[in-house]
VMD Tcl script that draws the C-alpha trace (Angstrom):
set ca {
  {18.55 0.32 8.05}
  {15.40 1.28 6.18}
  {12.11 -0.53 7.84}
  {8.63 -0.38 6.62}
  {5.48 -0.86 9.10}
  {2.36 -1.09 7.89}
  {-1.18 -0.76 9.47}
  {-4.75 -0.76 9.17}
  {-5.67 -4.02 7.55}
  {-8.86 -6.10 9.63}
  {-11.89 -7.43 8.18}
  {-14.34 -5.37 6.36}
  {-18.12 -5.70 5.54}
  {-18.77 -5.41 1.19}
  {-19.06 -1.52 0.43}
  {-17.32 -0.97 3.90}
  {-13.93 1.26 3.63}
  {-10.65 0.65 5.19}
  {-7.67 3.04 5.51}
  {-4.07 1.33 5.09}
  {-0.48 3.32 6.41}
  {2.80 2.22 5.69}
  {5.59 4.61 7.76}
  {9.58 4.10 6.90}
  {11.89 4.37 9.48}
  {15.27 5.85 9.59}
  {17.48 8.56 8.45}
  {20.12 9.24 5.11}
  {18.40 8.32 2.55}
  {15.40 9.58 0.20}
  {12.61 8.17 -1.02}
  {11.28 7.65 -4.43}
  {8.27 5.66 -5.63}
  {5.98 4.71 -2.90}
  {3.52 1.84 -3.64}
  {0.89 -0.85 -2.51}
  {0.57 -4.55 -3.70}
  {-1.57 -7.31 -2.80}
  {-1.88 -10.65 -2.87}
  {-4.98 -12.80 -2.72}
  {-5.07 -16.17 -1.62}
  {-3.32 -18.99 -4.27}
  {-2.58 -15.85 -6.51}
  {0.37 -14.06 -7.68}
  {1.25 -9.90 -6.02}
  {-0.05 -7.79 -8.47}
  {0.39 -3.99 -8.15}
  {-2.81 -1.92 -6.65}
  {-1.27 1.75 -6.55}
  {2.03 3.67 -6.71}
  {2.83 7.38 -6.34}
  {5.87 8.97 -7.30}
  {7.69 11.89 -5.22}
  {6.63 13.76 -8.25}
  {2.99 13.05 -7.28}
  {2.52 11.16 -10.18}
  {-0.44 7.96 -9.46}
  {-1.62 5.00 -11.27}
  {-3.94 2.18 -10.45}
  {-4.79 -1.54 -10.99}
  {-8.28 -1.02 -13.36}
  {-9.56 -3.29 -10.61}
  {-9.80 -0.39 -8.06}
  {-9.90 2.72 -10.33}
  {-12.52 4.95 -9.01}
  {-12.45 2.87 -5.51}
  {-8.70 3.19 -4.12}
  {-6.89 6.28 -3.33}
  {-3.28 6.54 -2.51}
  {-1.53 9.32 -1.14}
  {2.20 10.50 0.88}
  {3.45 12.70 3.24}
  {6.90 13.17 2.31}
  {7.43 15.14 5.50}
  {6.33 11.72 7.27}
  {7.47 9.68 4.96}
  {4.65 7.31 5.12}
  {2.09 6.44 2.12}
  {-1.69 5.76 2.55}
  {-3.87 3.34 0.53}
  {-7.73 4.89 1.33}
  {-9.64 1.78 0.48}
  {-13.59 2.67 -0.26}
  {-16.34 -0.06 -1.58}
  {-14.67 -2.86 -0.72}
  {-15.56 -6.47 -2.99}
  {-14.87 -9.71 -1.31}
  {-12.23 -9.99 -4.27}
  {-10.24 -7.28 -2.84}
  {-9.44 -10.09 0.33}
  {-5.88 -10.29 0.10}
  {-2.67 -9.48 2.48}
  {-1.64 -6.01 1.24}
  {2.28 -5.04 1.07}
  {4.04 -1.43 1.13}
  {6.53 -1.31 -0.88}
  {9.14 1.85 -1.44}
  {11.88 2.59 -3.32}
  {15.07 4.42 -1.58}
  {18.24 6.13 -2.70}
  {20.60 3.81 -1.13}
  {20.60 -0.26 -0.78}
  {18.74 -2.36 -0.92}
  {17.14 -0.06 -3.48}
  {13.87 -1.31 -2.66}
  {11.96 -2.02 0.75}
  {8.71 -4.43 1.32}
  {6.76 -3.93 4.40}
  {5.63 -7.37 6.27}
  {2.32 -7.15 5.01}
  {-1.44 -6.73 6.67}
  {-4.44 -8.92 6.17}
  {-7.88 -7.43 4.42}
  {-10.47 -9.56 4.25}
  {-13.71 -8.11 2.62}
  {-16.65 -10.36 4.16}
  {-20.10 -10.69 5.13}
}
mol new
graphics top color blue
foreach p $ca { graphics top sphere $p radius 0.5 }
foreach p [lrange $ca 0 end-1] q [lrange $ca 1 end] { graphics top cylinder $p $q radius 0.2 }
display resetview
């Protein structure tokens, strides 16, 4: 069974930075697109970043130039690098992967990042 646990969410000053992990566990089974979602309060998820084994990236415009993600295959865990943080990026944040066998597709159980003065 393929679990996702995620980490680094907490509250955040505006222009403050904030480093999120998200580490699958177990064994048979490869791993494909790796990617972050949010959702703010009384809103809809909506896609931040995704990365695809080829390395591939791509970005909400609302955090171009502000979020990074990156993977360590070896590890198989994916980082979202969070830098100048807006009080609009408050929001729980969810992993989410994509694996060669069922279900298909994984979602971590989310992490709270609230951007506030």
């Amino acid at each position: 069974q393929v679990q996702l646990v995620e980490s680094g969410g907490g509250l955040v000053q505006p222009g403050g930075s904030l480093r999120l992990s998200c580490a699958a566990s177990g064994s048979g089974f490869s791993i494909y697109t790796m990617a972050w979602y949010r959702q703010p309060p009384g809103n809809e998820r909506e896609l931040v970043a995704a990365s695809t084994r080829t390395g591939s990236t791509t970005y909400a415009d609302s955090v171009k130039g502000r979020f990074t993600i990156s993977r360590d295959n070896a590890k198989k865990t994916v980082y979202l690098q969070m830098n100048s943080l807006k009080p609009e990026d408050t929001a729980v944040y969810y992993c989410n992967v994509a694996i060669s066998m069922r279900p298909w597709n994984v979602w971590g159980q989310g992490t709270q990042v609230t951007v506030s003065s």
